[in-house]
N, C-alpha and C positions, 0 to 999 in steps of 0.2 A: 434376835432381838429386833424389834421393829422400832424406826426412829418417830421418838415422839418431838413434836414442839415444845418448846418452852411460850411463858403466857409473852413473853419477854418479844422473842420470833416470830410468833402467830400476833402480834400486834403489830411487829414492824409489817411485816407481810398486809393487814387488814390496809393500814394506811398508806404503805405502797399501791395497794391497787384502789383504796378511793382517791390519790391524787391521782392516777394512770384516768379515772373515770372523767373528776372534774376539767382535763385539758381535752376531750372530745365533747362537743358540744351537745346538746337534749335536744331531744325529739319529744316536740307538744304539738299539740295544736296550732293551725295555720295564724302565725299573726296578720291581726287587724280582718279578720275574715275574708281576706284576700279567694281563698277558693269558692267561697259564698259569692262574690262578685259574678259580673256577666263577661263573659269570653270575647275578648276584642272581637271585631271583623275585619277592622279595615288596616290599609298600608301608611294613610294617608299622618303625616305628625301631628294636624288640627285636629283631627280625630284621635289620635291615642295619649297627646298630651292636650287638654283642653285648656285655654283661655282660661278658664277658672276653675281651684278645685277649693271647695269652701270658702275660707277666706284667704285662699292663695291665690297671687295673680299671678300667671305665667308672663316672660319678660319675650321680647318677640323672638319668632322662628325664624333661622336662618331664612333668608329668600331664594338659594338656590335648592333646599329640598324641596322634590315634588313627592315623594316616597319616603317611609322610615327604609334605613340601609340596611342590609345583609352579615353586614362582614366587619361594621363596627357600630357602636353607641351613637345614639342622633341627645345630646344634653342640651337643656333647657333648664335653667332656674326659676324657680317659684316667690316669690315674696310675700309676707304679711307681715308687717310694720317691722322688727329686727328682726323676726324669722328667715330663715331660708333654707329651702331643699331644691339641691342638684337632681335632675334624674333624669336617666339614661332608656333609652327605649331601640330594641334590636327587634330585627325581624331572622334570624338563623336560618339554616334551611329544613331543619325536621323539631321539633318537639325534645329528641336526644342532644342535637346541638344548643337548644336552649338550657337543659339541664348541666351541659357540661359549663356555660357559660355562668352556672350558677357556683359549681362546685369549683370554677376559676375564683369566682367571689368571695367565697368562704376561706379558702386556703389564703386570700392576700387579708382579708378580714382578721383570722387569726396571724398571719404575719404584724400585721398593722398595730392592731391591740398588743403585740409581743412588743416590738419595737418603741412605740408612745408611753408605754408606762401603765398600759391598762390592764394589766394580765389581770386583774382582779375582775373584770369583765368576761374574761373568757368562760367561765362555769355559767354564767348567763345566756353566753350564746347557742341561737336555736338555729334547727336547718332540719331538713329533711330534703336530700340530696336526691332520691331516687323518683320522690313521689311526685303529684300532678294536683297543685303545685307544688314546684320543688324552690325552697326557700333557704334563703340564711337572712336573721335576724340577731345587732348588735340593738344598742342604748338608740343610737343616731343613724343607724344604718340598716338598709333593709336590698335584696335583690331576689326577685321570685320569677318563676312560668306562670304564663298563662298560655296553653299548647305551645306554639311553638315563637312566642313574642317573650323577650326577656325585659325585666325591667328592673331597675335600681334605682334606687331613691336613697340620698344620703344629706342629712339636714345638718343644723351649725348647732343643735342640741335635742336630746332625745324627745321636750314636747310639743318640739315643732314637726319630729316625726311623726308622732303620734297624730296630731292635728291632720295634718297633710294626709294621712294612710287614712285615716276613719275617712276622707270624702272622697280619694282617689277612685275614680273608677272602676277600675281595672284592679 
């Protein structure tokens, strides 16, 4: 006798595995056309975080970076009248170490959203860990590659992210 499902089983089972799906995040398209963007060149933080991006102003750079750092985040705040986005700019040492600094991002992303109360957020969030670029995208938060330069941008509400990503460079 072969076992059959009941409609009862094969429904627990369906919704078992579409919540297993909605707590791993989707894989779409690059927000804000980030890989459409031009590929940094340089080390330098006036060049990878610029003075202005749209109608954000950047708030001054530390004075003893001469270089964006290696080995940790060089942050800068952005402002447009209550808006504001944090972001974080690395230089790692390969293209792999930027990526892993992404999938660092994602893992504390969904911690974060678990923690705060957001979990109704987490079906929303996108990434694509492997690719080039490799990205995680929340509401207010965003961290991608560009080769081997990581960056994070994280705003005080999703349309100031928004605002900020459509002019951002990079």
């Amino acid at each position: 006798m072969s076992p059959v499902l009941s409609r009862r089983a094969a429904l627990a089972l369906t919704l078992q595995a579409l919540v297993a799906r909605s707590v791993h995040a989707r894989v779409g398209p690059v927000p804000f056309n980030v890989g459409r963007k031009p590929m940094p060149t340089s080390e330098a933080p006036a060049d990878l975080l610029p003075a202005r991006v749209g109608e954000f102003r950047r708030d001054a750079l530390p004075s003893s970076t001469a270089k964006v750092p290696s080995d940790e985040e060089l942050y800068v705040t952005y402002r447009r009248g209550p808006d504001s986005v944090s972001v974080g700019v690395s230089l790692p040492g390969s293209a792999d170490d930027a990526r892993a600094a992404v999938e660092t991002a994602a893992t504390e992303t969904r911690d974060e959203l678990r923690r705060t109360g957001r979990r109704d957020e987490l079906p929303r969030l996108m990434q694509d860990l492997k690719g080039d670029p490799a990205f995680v995208a929340a509401s207010d938060f965003m961290a991608w590659t560009r080769g081997r330069y990581f960056f994070a941008a994280k705003a005080n509400n999703p349309r100031a992210l928004a605002g900020f990503m459509q002019a951002f460079p990079y």
